[in-house]
PLY file of the C-alpha trace (Angstrom):
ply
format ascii 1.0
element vertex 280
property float x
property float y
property float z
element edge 279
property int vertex1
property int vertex2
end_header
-20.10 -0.15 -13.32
-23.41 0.99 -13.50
-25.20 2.09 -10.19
-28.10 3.44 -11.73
-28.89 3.78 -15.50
-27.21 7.39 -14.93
-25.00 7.42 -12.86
-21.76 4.91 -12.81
-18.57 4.10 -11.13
-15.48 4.41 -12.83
-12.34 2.40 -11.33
-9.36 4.20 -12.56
-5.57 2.39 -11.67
-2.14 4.02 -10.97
1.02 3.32 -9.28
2.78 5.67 -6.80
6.61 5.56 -7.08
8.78 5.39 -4.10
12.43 7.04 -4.27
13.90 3.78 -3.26
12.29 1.99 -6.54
9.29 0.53 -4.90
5.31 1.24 -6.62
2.53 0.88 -4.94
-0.22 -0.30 -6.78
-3.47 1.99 -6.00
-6.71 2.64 -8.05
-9.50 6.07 -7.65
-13.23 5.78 -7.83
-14.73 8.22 -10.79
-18.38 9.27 -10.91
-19.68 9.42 -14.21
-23.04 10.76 -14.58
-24.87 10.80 -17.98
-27.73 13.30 -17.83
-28.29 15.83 -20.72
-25.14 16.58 -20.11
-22.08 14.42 -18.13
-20.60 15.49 -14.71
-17.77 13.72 -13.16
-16.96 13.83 -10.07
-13.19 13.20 -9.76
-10.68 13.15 -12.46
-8.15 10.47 -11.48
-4.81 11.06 -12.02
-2.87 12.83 -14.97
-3.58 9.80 -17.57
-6.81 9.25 -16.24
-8.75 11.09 -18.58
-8.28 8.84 -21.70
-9.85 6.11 -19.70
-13.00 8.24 -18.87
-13.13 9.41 -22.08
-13.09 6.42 -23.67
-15.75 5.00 -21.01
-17.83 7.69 -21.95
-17.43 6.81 -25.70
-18.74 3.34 -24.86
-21.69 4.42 -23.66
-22.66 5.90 -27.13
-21.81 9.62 -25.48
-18.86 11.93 -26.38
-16.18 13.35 -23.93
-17.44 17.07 -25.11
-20.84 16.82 -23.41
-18.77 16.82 -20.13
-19.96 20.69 -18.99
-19.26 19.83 -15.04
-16.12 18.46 -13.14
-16.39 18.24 -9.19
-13.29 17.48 -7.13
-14.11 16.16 -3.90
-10.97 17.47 -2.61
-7.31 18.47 -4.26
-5.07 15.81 -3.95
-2.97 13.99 -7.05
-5.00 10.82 -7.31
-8.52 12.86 -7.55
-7.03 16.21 -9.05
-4.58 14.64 -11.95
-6.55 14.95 -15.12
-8.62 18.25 -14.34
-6.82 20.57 -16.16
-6.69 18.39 -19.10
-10.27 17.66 -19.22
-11.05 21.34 -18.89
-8.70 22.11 -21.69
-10.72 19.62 -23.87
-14.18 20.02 -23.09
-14.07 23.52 -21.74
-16.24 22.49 -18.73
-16.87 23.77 -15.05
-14.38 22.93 -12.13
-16.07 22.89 -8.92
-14.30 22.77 -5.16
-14.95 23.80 -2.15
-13.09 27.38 -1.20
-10.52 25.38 1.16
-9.21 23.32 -1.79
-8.32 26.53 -3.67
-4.94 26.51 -3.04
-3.63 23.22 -3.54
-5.96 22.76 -6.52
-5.04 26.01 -8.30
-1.24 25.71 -7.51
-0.22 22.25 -7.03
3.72 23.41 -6.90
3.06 25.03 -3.22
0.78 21.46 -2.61
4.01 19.25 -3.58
5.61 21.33 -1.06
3.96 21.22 1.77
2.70 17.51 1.10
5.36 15.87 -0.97
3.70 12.51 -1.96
6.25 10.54 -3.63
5.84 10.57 -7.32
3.98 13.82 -6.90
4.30 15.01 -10.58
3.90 11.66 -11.96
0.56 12.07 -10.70
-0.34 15.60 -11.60
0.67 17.94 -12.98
-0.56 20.72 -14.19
-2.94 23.56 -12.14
-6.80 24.08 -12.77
-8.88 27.01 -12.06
-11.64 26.68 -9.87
-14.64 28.01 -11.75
-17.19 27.88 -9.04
-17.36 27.10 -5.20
-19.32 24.65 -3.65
-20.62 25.14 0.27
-22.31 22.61 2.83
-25.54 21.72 2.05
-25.86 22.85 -1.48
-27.40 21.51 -3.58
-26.35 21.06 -7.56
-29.00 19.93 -10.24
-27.06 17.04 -12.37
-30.39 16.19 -14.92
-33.77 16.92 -14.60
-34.08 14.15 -11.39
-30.78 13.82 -10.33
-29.84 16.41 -7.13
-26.51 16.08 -5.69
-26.21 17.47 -2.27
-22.79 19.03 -0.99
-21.37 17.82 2.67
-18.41 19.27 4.09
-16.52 16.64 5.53
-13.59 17.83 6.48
-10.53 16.03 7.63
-8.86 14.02 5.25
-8.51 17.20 3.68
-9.85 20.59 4.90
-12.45 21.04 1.98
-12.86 17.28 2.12
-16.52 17.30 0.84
-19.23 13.94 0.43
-21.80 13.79 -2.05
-24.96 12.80 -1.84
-27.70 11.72 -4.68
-30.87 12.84 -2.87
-33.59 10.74 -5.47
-31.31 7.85 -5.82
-29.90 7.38 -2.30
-26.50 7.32 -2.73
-23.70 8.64 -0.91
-20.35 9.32 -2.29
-17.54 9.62 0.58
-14.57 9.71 -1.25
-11.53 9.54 1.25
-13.62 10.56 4.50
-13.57 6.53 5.39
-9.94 5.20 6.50
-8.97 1.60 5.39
-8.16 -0.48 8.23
-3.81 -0.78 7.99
-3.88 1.00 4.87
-2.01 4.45 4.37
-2.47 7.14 7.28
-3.31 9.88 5.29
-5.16 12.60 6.60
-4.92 16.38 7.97
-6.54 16.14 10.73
-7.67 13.34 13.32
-10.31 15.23 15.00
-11.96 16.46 12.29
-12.14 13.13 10.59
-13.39 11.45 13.19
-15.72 13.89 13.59
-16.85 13.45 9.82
-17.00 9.86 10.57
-19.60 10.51 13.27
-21.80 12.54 10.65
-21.42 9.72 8.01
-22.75 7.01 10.50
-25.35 9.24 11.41
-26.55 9.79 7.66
-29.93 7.37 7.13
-30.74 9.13 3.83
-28.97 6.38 1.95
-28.94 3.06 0.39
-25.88 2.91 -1.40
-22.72 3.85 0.32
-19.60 4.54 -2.47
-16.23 5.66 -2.22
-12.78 6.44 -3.83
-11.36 2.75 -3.13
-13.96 -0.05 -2.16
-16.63 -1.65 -4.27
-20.07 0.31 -3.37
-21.68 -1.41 -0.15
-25.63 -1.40 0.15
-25.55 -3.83 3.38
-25.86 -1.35 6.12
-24.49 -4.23 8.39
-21.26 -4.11 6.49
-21.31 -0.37 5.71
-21.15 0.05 9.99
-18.69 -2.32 9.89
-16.37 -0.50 7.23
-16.76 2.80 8.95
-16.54 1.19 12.71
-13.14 -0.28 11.67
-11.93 3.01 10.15
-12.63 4.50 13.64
-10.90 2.08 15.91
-8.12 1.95 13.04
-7.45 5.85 14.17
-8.32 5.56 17.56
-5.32 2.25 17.89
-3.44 5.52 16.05
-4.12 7.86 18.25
-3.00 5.71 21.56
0.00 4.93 20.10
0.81 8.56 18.69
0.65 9.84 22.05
3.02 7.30 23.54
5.63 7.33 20.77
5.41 11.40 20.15
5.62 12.49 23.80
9.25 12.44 23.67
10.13 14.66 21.19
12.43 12.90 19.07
14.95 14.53 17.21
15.48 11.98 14.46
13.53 12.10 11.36
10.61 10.05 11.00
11.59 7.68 14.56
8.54 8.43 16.16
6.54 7.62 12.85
8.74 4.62 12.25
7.74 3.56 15.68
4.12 3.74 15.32
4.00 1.75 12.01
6.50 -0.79 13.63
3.81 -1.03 16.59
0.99 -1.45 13.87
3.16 -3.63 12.03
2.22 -2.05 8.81
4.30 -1.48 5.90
7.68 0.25 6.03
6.38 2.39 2.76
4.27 4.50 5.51
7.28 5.75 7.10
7.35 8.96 5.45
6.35 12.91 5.10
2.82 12.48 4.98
2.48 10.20 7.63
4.43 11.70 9.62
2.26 15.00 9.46
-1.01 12.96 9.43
-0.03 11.33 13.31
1.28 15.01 14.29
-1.95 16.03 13.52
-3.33 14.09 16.70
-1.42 16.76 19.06
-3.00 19.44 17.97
0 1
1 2
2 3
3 4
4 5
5 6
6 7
7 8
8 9
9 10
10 11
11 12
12 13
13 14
14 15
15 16
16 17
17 18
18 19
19 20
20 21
21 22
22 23
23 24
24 25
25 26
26 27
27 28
28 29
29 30
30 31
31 32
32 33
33 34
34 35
35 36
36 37
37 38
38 39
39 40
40 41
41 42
42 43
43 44
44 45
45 46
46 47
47 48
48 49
49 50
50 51
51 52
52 53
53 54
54 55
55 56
56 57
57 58
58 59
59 60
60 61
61 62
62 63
63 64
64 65
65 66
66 67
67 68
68 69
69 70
70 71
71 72
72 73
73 74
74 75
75 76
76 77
77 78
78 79
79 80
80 81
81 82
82 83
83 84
84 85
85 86
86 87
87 88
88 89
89 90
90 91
91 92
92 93
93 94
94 95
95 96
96 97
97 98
98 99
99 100
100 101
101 102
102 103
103 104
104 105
105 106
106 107
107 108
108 109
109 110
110 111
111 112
112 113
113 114
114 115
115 116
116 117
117 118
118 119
119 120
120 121
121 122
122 123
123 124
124 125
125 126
126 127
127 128
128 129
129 130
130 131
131 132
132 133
133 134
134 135
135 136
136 137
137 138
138 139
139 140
140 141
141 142
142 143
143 144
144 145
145 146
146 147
147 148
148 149
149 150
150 151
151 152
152 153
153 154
154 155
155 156
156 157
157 158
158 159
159 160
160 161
161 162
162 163
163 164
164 165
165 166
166 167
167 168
168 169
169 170
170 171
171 172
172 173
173 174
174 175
175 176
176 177
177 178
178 179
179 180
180 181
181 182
182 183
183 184
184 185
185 186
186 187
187 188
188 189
189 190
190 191
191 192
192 193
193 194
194 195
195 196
196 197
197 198
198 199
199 200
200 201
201 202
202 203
203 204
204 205
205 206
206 207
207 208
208 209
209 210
210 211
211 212
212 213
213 214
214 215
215 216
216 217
217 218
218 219
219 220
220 221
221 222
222 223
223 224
224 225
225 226
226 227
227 228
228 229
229 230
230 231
231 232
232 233
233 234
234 235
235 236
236 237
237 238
238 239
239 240
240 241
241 242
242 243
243 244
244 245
245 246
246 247
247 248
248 249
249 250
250 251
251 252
252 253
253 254
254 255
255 256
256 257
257 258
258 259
259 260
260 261
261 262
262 263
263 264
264 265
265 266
266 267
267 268
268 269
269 270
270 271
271 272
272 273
273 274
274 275
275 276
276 277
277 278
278 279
């Protein structure tokens, strides 16, 4: 999809596999932007790269003029085909310092956040090549600037993107779907990334890693209004069900989704830790 002659979206499918035989069908946003040279911001996961390679054939361009790569943060679904990429086209991996860890050894990332079907995802480690702070700002072509926001939360190195001359603002996972996954590392941070998004006037075009890009700024306060309240209902509810200190594994998450009446797939590791996170 193209959202300027330059710069496109890039819809890229997968599945994550339960233990109990269950998939989950799920799909990534991709930026691809074709200046001089291509950037894309966010790999997918570890097939991905054959579909943006063959996207970027399409376009009349070839998958070696990729010289840049920025991960908006390090998990599977937005970290899965980096290595490969950068083994093919020998480009630049850029993350913010916070991400280095999970990014660079994804074995110590499966263990402390063991999303199911973890390797089926990713798997394979990528160098960082170059940091990325708040506010920077990272020539993509000769009138496209992309300016780095920290937005942390859904990750600690969470960051946003935005295209200053075209208006557009990429939030990746900063915005939570109303009843879909909990998945975040910390409430307060997110919400206070939230509050910074809504804030933001210096767009037109509001994209991220699983809705269709929104220009209506009616619906784009209603998307990220929802995605408050949606952690806010969490948040009352965490501090009821938590306050007892269960010993059983996953009751108080079990009771919180049960409360929510959201699916029974959500009772699990990373929820779990994303709810804890509202004690903190």
């Amino acid at each position: 999809m193209k959202l300027t002659s330059k710069i496109h979206l890039l819809k890229l499918p997968f599945e994550i596999h339960f233990p109990n035989g269950q998939k989950l069908p799920r799909f990534v946003n991709s930026i691809v932007v074709f200046g001089k040279e291509i950037t894309i911001i966010d790999s997918g996961v570890k097939e991905s790269y054959k579909l943006i390679f063959e996207y970027i054939e399409k376009n009349g361009r070839k998958p070696k003029e990729i010289k840049t790569l920025i991960l908006s943060h390090s998990h599977p679904d937005h970290i899965g085909s980096a290595a490969k990429i950068k083994e093919i086209t020998s480009c630049k991996v850029l993350a913010h310092f916070e991400e280095k860890e999970w990014i660079e050894h994804i074995d110590l990332q499966c263990k402390k956040r063991p999303v199911p079907g973890f390797y089926e995802l990713v798997d394979e480690s990528v160098k960082i090549s170059e940091f990325i702070e708040h506010n920077q700002i990272i020539k993509l072509d000769d009138d496209i600037n992309a300016r780095i926001i920290h937005a942390p939360g859904h990750s600690i190195g969470s960051i946003n993107i935005e295209f200053i001359e075209d208006k557009i603002l990429f939030t990746a996972d900063s915005i939570p779907l109303k009843n879909d996954i909990p998945n975040y590392d910390n409430y307060f941070d997110l919400i206070g990334s939230l509050v910074h998004i809504k804030l933001n006037s210096d767009y037109k075009l509001l994209v991220s890693s699983w809705a269709e890009p929104l220009s209506d700024k009616v619906k784009i306060e209603q998307l990220i209004t929802e995605g408050e309240n949606y952690l806010k209902k969490i948040d009352n509810l965490v501090n009821i069900y938590y306050s007892g200190g269960s010993e059983k594994p996953f009751e108080s998450c079990q009771k919180v989704i049960d409360d929510m009446q959201l699916s029974q797939l959500f009772v699990n590791s990373i929820v779990d830790k994303a709810f804890r996170s509202h004690l903190e």
